[in-house]
C-alpha positions as CSV (number, residue, x, y, z in Angstrom):
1,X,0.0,0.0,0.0
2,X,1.3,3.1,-1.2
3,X,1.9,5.8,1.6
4,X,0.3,9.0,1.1
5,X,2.4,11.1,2.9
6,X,5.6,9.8,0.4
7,X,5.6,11.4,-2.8
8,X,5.0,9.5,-6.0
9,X,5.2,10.0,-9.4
10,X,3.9,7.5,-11.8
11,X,4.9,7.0,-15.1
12,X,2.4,4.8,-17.8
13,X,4.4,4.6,-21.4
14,X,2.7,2.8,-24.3
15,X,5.3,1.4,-27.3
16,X,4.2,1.5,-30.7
17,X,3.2,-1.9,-33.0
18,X,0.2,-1.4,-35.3
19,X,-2.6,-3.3,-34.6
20,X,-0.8,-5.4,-31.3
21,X,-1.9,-2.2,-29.6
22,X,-4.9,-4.5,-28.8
23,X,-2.8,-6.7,-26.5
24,X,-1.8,-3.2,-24.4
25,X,-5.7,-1.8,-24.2
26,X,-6.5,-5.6,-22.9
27,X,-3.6,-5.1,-20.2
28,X,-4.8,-1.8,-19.1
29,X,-8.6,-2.5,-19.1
30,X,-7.2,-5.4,-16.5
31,X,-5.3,-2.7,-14.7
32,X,-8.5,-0.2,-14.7
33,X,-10.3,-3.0,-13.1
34,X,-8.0,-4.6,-10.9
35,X,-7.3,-0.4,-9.4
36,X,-11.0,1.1,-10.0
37,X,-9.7,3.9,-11.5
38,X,-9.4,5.1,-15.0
39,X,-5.9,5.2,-16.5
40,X,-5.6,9.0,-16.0
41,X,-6.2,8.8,-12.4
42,X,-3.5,6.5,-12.0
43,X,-0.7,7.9,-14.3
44,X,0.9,11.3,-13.3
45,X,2.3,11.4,-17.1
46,X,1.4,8.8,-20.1
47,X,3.6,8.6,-23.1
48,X,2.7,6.7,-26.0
49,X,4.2,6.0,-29.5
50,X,2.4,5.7,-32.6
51,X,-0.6,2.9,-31.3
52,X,0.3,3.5,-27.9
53,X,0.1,8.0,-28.9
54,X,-3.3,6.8,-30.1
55,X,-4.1,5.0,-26.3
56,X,-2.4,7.5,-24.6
57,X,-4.8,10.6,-26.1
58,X,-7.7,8.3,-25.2
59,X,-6.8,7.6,-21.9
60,X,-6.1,11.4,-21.4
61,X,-9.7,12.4,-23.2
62,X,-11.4,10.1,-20.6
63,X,-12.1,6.7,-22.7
64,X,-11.5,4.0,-20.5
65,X,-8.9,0.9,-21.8
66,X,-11.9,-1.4,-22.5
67,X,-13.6,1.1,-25.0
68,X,-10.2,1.4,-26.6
69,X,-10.1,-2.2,-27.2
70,X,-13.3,-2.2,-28.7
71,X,-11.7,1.0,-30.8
72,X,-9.3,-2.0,-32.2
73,X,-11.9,-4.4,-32.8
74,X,-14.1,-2.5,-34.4
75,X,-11.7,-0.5,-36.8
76,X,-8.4,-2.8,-37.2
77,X,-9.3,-4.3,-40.9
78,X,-10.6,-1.1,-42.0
79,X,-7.5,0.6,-41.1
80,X,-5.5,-2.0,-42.6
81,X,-7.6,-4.3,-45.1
82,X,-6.5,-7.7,-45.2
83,X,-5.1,-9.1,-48.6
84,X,-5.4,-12.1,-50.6
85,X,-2.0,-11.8,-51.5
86,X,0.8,-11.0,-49.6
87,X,2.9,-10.5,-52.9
88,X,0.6,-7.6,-53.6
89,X,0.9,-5.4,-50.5
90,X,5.1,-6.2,-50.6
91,X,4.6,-4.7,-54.2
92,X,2.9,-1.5,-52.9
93,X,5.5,-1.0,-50.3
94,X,8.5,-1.3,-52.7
95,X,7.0,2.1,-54.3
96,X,5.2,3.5,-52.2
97,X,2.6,3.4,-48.8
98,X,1.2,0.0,-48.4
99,X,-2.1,1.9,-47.7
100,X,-4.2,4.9,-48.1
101,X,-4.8,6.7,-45.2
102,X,-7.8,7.8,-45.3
103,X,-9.8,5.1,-43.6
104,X,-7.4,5.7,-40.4
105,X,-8.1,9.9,-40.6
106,X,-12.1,9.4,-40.8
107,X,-12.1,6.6,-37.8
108,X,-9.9,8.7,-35.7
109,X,-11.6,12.2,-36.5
110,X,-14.7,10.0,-35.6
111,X,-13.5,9.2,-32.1
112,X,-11.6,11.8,-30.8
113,X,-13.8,14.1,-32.3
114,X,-13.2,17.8,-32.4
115,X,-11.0,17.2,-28.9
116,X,-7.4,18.8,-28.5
117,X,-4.5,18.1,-26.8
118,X,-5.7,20.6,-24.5
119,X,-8.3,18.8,-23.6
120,X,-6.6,15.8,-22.1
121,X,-7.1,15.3,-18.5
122,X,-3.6,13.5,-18.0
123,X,-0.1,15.3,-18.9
124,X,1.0,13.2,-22.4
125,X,4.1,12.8,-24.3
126,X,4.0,12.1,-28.0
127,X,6.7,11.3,-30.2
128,X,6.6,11.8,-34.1
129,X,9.4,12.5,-36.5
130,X,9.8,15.9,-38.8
131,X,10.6,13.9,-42.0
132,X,11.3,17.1,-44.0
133,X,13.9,18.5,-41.2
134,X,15.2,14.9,-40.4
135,X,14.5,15.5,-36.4
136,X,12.6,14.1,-33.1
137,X,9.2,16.1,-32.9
138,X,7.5,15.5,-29.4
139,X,3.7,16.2,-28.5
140,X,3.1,18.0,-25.0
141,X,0.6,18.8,-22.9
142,X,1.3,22.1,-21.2
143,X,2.3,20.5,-18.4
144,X,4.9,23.3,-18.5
145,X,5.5,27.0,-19.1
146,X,7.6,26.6,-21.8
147,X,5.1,24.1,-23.9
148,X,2.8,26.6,-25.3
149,X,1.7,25.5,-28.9
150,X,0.6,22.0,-28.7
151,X,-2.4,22.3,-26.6
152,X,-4.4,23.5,-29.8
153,X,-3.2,20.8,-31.8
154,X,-6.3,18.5,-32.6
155,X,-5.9,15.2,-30.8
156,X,-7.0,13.0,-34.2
157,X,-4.1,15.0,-35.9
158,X,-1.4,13.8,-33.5
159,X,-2.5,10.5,-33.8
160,X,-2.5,10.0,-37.6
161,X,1.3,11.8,-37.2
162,X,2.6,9.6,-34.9
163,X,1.1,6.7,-36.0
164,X,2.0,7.3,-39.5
165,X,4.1,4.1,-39.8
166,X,7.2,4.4,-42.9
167,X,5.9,2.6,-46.0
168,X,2.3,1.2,-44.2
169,X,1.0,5.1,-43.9
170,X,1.9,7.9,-45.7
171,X,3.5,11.3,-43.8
172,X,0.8,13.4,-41.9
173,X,1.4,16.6,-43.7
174,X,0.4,19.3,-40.9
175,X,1.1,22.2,-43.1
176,X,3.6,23.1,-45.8
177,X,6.9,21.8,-44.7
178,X,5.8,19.6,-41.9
179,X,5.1,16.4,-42.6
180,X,5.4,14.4,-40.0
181,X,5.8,10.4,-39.7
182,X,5.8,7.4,-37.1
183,X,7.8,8.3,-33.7
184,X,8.3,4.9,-33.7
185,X,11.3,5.5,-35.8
186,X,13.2,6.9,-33.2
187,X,11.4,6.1,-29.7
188,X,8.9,3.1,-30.1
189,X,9.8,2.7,-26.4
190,X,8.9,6.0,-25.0
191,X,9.6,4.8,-21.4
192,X,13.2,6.8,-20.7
193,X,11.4,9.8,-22.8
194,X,9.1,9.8,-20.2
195,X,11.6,9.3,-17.2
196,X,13.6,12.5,-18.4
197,X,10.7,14.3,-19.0
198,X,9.5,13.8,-14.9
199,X,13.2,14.4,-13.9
200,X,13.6,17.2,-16.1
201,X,10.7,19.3,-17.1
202,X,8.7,18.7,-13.8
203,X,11.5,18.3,-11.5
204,X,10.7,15.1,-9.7
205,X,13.4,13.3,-7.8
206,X,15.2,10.6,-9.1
207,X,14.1,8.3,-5.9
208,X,9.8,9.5,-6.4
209,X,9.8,8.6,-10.2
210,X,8.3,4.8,-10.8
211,X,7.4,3.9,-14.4
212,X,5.2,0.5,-16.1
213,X,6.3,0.1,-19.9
214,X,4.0,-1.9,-21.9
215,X,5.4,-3.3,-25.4
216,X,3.4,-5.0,-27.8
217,X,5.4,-8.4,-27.7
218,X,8.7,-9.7,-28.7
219,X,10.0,-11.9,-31.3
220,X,11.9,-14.8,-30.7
221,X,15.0,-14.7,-32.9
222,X,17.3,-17.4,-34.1
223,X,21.1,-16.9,-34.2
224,X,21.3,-17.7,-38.0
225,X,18.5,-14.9,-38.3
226,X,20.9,-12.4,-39.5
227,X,22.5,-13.2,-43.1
228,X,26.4,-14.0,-42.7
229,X,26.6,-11.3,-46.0
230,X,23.7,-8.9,-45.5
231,X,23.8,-6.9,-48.9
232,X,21.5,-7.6,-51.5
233,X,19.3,-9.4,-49.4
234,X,16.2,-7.7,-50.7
235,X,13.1,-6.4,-49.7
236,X,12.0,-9.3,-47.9
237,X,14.9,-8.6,-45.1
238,X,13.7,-5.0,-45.0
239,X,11.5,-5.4,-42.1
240,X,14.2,-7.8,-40.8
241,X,16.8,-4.9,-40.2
242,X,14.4,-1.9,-39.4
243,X,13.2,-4.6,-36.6
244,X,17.1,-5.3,-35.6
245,X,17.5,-1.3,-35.1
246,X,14.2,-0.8,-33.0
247,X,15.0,-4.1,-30.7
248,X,18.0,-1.5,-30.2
249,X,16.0,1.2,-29.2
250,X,13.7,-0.4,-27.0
251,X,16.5,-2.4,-25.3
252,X,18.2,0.9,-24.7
253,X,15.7,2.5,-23.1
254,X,14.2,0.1,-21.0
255,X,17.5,-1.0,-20.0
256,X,18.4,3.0,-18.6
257,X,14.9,3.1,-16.9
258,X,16.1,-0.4,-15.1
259,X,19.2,1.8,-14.3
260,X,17.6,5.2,-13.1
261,X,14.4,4.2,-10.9
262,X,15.2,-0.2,-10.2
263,X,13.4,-3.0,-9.9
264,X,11.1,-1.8,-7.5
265,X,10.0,1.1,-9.2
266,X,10.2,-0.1,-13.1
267,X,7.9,-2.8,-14.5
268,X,8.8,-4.2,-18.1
269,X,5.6,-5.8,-19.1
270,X,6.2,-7.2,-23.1
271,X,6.0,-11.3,-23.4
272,X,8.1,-13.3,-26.2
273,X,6.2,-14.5,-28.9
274,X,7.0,-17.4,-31.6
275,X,8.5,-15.0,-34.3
276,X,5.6,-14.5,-36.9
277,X,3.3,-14.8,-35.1
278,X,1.4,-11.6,-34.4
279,X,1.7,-8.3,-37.4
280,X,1.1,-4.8,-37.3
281,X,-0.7,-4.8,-39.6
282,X,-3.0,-7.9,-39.1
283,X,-5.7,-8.0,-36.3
284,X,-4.8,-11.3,-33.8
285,X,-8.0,-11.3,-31.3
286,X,-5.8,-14.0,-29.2
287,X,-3.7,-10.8,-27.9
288,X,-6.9,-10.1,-25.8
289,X,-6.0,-13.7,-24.1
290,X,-2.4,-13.1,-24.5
291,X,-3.2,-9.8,-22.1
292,X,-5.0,-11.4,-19.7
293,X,-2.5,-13.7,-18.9
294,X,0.3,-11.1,-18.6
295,X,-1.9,-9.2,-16.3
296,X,-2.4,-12.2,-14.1
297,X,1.5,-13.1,-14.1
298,X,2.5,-9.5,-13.3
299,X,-1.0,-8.3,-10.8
300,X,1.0,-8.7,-7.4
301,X,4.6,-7.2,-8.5
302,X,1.9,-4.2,-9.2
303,X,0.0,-4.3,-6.7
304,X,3.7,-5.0,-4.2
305,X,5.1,-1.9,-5.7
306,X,2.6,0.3,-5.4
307,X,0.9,0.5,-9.2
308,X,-2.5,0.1,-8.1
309,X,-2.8,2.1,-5.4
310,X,-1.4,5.2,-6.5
311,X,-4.0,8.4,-7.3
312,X,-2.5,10.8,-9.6
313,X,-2.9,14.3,-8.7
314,X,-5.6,16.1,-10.9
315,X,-3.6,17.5,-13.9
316,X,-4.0,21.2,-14.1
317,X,-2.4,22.5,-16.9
318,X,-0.5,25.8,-17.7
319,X,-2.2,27.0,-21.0
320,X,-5.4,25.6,-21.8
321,X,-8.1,25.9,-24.5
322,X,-9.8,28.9,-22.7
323,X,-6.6,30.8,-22.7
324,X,-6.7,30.3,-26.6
325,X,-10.4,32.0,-26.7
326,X,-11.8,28.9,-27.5
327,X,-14.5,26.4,-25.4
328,X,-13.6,23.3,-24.4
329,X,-13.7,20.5,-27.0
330,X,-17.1,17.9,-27.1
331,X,-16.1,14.8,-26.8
332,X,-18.1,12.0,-26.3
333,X,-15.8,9.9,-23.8
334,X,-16.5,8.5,-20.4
């Protein structure tokens, strides 16, 4: 049982995967069960890349996990339609964007609705990438002075930006000269993003700082994976390599949150999988199972360490919607 009179600031950070973003909104409707609470009552900050941006600005609009999951359910084929033939969609995505966007921009313009960034009722971190400039672009609440633009930004926008996935989904052109493309190309695990942004931005201490990171599985890989000569391997081993260099990433990061806050403040929640077996792109219903049983392996370690008790302080922002002479955004959400 947490103690109230010790300070606590708690960390949720959502990786990125496509459609496997139905195995995290199973986990967290478990969590959301298990604590009572919704997500944003829970979480002093949420970070999410690209699927997890999309659960993060739901959580912070309100939706709780379990309407997020049916979000996936209802919407993953027409976001990505299945094919008969997988020889087909490789074709598209040797020349261009394996496809169209625009079933993603009308579902999540449907659900988020008019709703900004301002309008979250959680502090979230969003990561997307400037493909015209070549550099890191981050979403903010105005959890801080110095973050004064992004609160206008419509929440459906920064979703189809950072979830705009390189040769699945075209860039999310913002405006002339900001297109903007899948953060997941640079922080698919968000979790040390996350950790600096407490320690830095909102000045929490190193030892008040605990943080759960929830991936959307993990290949196995055998040894003779990787070609003893790796040029002209073709485009098959494309999504080979750009996997190799975000295993990197995610390693990295969850390996320096280990290092900052410990084991008793850092829980790694992303189960190994038979390689193959679950897509971005494809919907897997088993991940809801898959979920479940990672929420029932990892319940007490939460519950020990002081996950499910935790109440987030109510997030009160430094610039908000009124301050842009504007009303609050409708939103339908819980």
């Amino acid at each position: 049982m947490e103690n109230p009179s010790q300070q606590r600031f708690q960390i949720l950070s959502l990786d990125g995967g496509g459609l496997k973003g139905i195995f995290t909104a199973a986990y967290l409707a478990e969590l959301e069960s298990a604590s009572g609470r919704h997500c944003y009552e829970s979480f002093d900050l949420i970070a999410g890349t690209s699927t997890g941006g999309i659960i993060a600005l739901a959580l912070g609009l309100g939706y709780r996990a379990e309407d997020v999951l049916q979000f996936y359910l209802d919407h993953g084929e027409a976001i990505f339609p299945p094919e008969r033939l997988e020889a087909v969609g490789l074709a598209r995505q040797a020349t261009g964007s394996r496809y169209r966007p625009e079933a993603l921009e009308r579902i999540v313009a449907e659900f988020f609705g008019d709703a900004t960034v301002g309008d979250s009722r959680a502090r979230l971190l969003i990561p997307a990438f400037h493909a015209d400039r070549g550099d890191i672009y981050l979403f903010k609440t105005a959890h801080h002075e110095r973050l004064r633009i992004d609160f206008r930004e419509k929440m459906s926008d920064v979703a189809r930006a950072t979830g705009a996935a390189p040769t699945f989904l075209p860039p999310k052109v913002l405006e002339d000269g900001l297109r903007l493309i899948d953060g997941g190309v640079w922080a698919n695990n968000p979790v040390l993003l996350a950790v600096t942004e407490a320690m830095g931005y909102l000045k929490q201490p190193q030892n008040s700082v605990a943080a759960l990171r929830l991936g959307t599985t993990w290949e196995t890989r055998a040894s003779t994976d990787y070609p003893e000569d790796p040029g002209g391997v073709g485009l098959d081993k494309v999504p080979f390599f750009t996997d190799i260099m975000m295993r990197g990433q995610m390693l990295s990061a969850s390996g320096g949150t280990m290092h900052l806050l410990g084991e008793d403040r850092f829980i790694d929640v992303n189960p190994t999988v038979p390689a193959k077996r679950y897509r971005l792109d494809r919907l897997s219903k088993d991940l809801i199972g898959l979920a479940r049983s990672e929420f029932r392996k990892s319940v007490s370690d939460l519950g020990d360490r002081g996950f499910l008790d935790h109440c987030a302080s109510p997030f009160q922002p430094v610039y908000t919607n009124k301050d842009d002479d504007s009303e609050p955004a409708k939103t339908t959400a819980a």
